[in-house]
N, C-alpha and C positions, 0 to 999 in steps of 0.2 A: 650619388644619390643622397637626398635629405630626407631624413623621418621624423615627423614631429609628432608625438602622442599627448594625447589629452582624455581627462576622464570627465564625463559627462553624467548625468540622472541616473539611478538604480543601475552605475556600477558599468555601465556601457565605455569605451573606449572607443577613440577616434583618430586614427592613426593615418595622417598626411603625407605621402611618398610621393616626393618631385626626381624626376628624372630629369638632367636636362643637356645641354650642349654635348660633346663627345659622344657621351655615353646613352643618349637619346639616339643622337644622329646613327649610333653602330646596329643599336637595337633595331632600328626602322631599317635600314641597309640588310639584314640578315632575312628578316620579315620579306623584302622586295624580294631575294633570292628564293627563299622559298615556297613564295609564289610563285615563282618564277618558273618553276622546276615542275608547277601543276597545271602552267598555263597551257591550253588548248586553241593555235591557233593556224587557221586555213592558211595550207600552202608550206607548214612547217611542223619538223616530228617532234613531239614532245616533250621541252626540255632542250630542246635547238633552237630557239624563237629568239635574234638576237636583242640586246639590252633596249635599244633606241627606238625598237619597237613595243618591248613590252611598257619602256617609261609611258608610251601613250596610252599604252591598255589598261594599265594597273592606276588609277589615280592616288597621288599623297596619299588623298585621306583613307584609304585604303588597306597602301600601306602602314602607316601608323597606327588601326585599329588593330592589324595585325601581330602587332610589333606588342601592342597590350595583352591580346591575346594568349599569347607568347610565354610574356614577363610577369605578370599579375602574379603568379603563384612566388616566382623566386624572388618579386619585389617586396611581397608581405613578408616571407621567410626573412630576409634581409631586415625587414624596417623592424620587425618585432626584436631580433637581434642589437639591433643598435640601441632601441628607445627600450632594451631591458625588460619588453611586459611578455608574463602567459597569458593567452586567449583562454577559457574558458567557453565558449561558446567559435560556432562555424563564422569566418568574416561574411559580413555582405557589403560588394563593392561596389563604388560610384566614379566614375571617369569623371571627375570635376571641371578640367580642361586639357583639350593637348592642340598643339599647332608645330612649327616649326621648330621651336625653340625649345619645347619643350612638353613633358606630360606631368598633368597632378593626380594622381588616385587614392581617393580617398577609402580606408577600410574602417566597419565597423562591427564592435565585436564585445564581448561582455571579460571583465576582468575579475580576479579575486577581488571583493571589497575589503577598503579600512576597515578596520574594527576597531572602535576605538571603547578599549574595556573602562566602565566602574569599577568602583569594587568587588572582587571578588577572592579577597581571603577575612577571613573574622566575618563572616556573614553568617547572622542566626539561622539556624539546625533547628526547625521547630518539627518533633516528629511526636506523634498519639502516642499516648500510652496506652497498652496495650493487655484488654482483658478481656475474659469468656463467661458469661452469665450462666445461670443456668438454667435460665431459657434458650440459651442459643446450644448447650449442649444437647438437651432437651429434644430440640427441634431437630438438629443434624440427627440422632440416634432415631428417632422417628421416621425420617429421611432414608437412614437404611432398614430398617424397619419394612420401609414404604417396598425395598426392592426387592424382598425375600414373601411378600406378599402372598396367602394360598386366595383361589377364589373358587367360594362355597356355594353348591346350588341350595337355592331357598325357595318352598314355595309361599312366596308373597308377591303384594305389586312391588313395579322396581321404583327405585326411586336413585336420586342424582349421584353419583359415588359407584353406583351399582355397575356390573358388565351384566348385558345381554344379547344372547346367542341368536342372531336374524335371519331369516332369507328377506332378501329384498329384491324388486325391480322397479326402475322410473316409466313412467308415459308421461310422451307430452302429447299434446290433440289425440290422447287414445293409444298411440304408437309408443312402443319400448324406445327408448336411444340409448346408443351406445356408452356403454360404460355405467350404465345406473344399473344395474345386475350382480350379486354377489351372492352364495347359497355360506351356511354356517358362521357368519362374520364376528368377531368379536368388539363389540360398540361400548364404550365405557361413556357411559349418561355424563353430559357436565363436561366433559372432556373438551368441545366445540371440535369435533374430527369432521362432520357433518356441515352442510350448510345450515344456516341458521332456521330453528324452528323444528327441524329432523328429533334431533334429540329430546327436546322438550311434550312433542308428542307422546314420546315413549313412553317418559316417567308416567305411573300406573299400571302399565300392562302387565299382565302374567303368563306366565308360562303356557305352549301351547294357543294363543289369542292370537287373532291378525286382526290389521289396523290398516285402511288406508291413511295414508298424508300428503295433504293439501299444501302445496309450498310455491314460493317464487322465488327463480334464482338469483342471487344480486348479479342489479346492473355491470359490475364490473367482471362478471365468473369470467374464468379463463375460455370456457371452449364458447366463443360466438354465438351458437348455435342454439344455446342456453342460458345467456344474459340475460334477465329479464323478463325470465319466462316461465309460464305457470306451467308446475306438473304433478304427478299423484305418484305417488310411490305405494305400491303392495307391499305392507310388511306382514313376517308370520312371526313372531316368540317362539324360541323353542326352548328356552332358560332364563333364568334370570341370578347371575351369580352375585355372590356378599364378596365384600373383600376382608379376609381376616389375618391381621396381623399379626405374627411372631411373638411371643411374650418377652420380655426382653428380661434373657436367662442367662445362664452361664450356657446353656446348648445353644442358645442365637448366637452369644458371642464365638464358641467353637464352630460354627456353621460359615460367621463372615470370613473365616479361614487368612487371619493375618498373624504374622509370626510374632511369637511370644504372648499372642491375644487366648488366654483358657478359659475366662473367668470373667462377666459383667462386668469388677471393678475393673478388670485389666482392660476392656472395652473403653469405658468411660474414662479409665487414664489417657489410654491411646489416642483417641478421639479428641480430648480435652487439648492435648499437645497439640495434636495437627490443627485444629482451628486458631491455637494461639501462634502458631507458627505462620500460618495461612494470612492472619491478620497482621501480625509483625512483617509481615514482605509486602504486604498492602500499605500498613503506615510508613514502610521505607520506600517505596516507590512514588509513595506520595509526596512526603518529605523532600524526596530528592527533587520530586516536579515543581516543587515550589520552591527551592533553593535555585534551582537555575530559572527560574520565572524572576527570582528578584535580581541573581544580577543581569538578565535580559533588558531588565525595565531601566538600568544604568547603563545600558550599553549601545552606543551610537553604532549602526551597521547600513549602508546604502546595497539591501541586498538583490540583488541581478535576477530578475526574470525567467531566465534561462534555467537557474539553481531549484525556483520555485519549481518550475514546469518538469525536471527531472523530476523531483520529489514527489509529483506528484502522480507521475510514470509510475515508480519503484513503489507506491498504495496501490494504486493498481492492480499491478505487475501479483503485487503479493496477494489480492483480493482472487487473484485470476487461479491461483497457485494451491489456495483452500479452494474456490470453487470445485476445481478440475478433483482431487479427493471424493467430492459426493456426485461427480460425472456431472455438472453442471457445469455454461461458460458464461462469461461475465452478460453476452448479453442474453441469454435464458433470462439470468439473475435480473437484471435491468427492465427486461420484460414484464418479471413477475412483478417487480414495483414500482413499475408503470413510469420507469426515466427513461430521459436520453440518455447518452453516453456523455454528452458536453455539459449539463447539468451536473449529474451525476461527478464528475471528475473536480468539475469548479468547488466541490461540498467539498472535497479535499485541500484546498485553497489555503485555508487558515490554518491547518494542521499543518502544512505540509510549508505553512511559512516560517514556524514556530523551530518547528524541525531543525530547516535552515538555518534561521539565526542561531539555535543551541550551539549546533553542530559548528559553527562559524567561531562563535563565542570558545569553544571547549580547544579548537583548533590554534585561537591567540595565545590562549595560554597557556599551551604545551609550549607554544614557540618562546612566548615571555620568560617559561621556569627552565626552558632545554629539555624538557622532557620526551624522553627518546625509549623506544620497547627495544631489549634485548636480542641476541639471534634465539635465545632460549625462551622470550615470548611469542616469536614470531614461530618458531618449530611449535612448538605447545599447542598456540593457535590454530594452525593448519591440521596437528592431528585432533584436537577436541572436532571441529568441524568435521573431519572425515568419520570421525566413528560417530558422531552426532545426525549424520545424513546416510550413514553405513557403504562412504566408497571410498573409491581408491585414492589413496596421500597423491600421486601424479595429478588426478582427475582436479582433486580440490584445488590445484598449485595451478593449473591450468583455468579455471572457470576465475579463480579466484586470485588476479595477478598481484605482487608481493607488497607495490608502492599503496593498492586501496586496502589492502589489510591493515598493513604498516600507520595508514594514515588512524583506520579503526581503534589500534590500541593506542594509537599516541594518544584519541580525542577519550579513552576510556582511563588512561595513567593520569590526563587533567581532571577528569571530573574526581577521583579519587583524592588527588590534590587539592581540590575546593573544600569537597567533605573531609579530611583531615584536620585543613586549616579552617573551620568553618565553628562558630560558637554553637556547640547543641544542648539541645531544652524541650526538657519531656513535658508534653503539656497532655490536657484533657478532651477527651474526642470532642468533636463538635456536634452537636444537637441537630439533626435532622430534620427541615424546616417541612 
């Protein structure tokens, strides 16, 4: 056997396996036998059918496809051995030629690509500096504020901000339909929980009042049967509530019930941290996306098809995973925003190339520095995961086989190694255009 391997465009390989004299001839001899063994023929028991008659039943070429049939699998095992390459991807094979003398098949299949790294140590660390206004304090305390909310009946008109208490029902041509009916509802004006126009209606009513309204549902509403279509809703007021908010005391702060929080300053201390905290792991995450963006842009990689298309499974995969949490599946989801499924997946395309190259990139240079996780990261690893998803160490060791872990923290000990050796410099947020 010869195996000639060659790499081709976006990372493909082309693996040439000639078979020929001997070891051709035994192949195809084996192939004839066991057809032989299947042949069905009048006047003889199956598997009795002597040779001189089956050579005329069975043609060469016959035998010989069989003979590929056969061998294909343990020719590629073989040829990937010799020419030294891992597949990444399933072969697809071509019978190039076979005759007498011999067979050529050709496999093709996608391989790890070169990477051939830029620079990537002394690479400028440009990360924000990091501070809390106080307006942005302000606003978060408002925010909770917002959630401790009482809401107060008033007798006045309502107006936008306001909740009021409704019965309602729709008609279209006259007739109720379904689902436009609800007795005591609570409707917070301004909100847009309604189709559009509902709400707007309201602001003025008082307490006690009914209102029809005059509406058309948008051409794209979910239930058909109501796209597009004019209908009147009965409405009656039976409230019109204020929303009043909390004063912001030492008793609000004792209410939001956080440990060590007694006292407004203590609130405002608290508070002040976690946003400065919150924004410090936003300017590090950003930082970091844009340290491996620049040495990306230095780094030659012919990345394989096959790499992207998983990647872009594993979006998916995970899109499908929070779905399934609020009882939704992806293509509910897809429904509701009016995609395909082939669209829809293609949107992931660029992310899911970026991805790759990272992960590509972060993998050269574990291998460049020897950077290797311990048996004490790898144990750590497996149990942070199991107490992080609340199951069994076995479970995770199983779902989670040891060489795609292994590979996780090797590509996580590089990125660490970048940002170690990387120049860092606190700069000035950027102005929001």
């Amino acid at each position: 056997m010869a195996a000639n391997f060659t790499v081709k465009e976006k990372s493909m390989g082309e693996l040439v396996v000639t078979i020929e004299g001997e070891e051709w001839t035994k192949a195809v001899d084996k192939a004839f036998h066991k057809l032989a063994q299947k042949a069905e023929i009048d006047g003889f028991r199956k598997g009795q059918v002597p040779l001189n008659i089956l050579e005329k039943k069975i043609p060469l070429s016959t035998r010989q496809a069989q003979a590929i049939d056969d061998n294909a699998n343990d020719w590629f095992i073989n040829g990937i051995q010799e020419a030294k390459v891992n597949p990444i991807s399933r072969p697809e094979m071509d019978v190039e030629s076979f005759d007498n003398e011999k067979v050529v098949v050709v496999y093709r299949f996608a391989v790890m690509p070169e990477v051939k790294l830029g620079k990537y140590k002394d690479v400028e660390y440009e990360i924000e500096e990091v501070k809390v206004t106080d307006q942005e304090l302000n606003d978060e305390l408002d925010r909770m504020r917002n959630t401790y909310v009482d809401l107060v009946t008033v007798e006045r008109e309502a107006k936008n901000g306001d909740t009021v208490v409704i019965d309602y029902e729709g008609f279209k041509d006259g007739v109720p339909f379904e689902g436009g009916k609800a007795n005591g509802y609570h409707l917070e004006l301004g909100s847009g929980s309604f189709i559009p126009g509902f709400e707007d209606q309201l602001v003025g009513t008082k307490s006690e009042e009914e209102k029809e309204i005059a509406l058309t549902f948008p051409e794209q509403y979910h239930a058909e049967d109501l796209a597009g279509k004019d209908v009147i809703f009965k409405v009656r007021v039976h409230e019109v509530q204020e929303r009043v908010l909390p004063e912001l005391d030492d008793d609000f702060a004792k209410d939001v019930s956080i440990s060590g929080v007694e006292t407004v300053d203590d609130l405002r201390k608290h508070v002040k941290e976690r946003l400065e905290q919150s924004k410090t792991n936003y300017a590090e995450q950003k930082a970091d996306g844009e340290l491996l963006e620049k040495i990306a842009s230095e780094t030659e990689v012919d990345i394989p098809e096959v790499l992207v298309q998983e990647e872009q499974q594993n979006m998916l995969n995970q899109l499908a995973g929070s779905l399934q949490q609020y009882g939704m599946s992806v293509d509910q989801y897809l429904s509701m925003m009016g995609q395909n499924p082939q669209d829809f997946v293609k949107g992931y395309e660029e992310d899911a190339r970026k991805t790759v190259k990272n992960r590509l990139i972060l993998s050269e240079v574990a291998k460049q520095e020897k950077l290797e996780p311990t048996e004490e990261d790898v144990a750590n690893e497996y149990q942070k995961i199991a107490d992080q998803y609340q199951m069994e160490l076995d479970q995770v060791k199983q779902a989670l086989p040891e060489q795609y872990l292994r590979e996780d923290l090797k590509n996580t000990l590089a990125f660490k190694f970048i940002k170690d050796h990387s120049v860092k410099k606190t700069v000035k947020p950027k102005k929001e255009d």
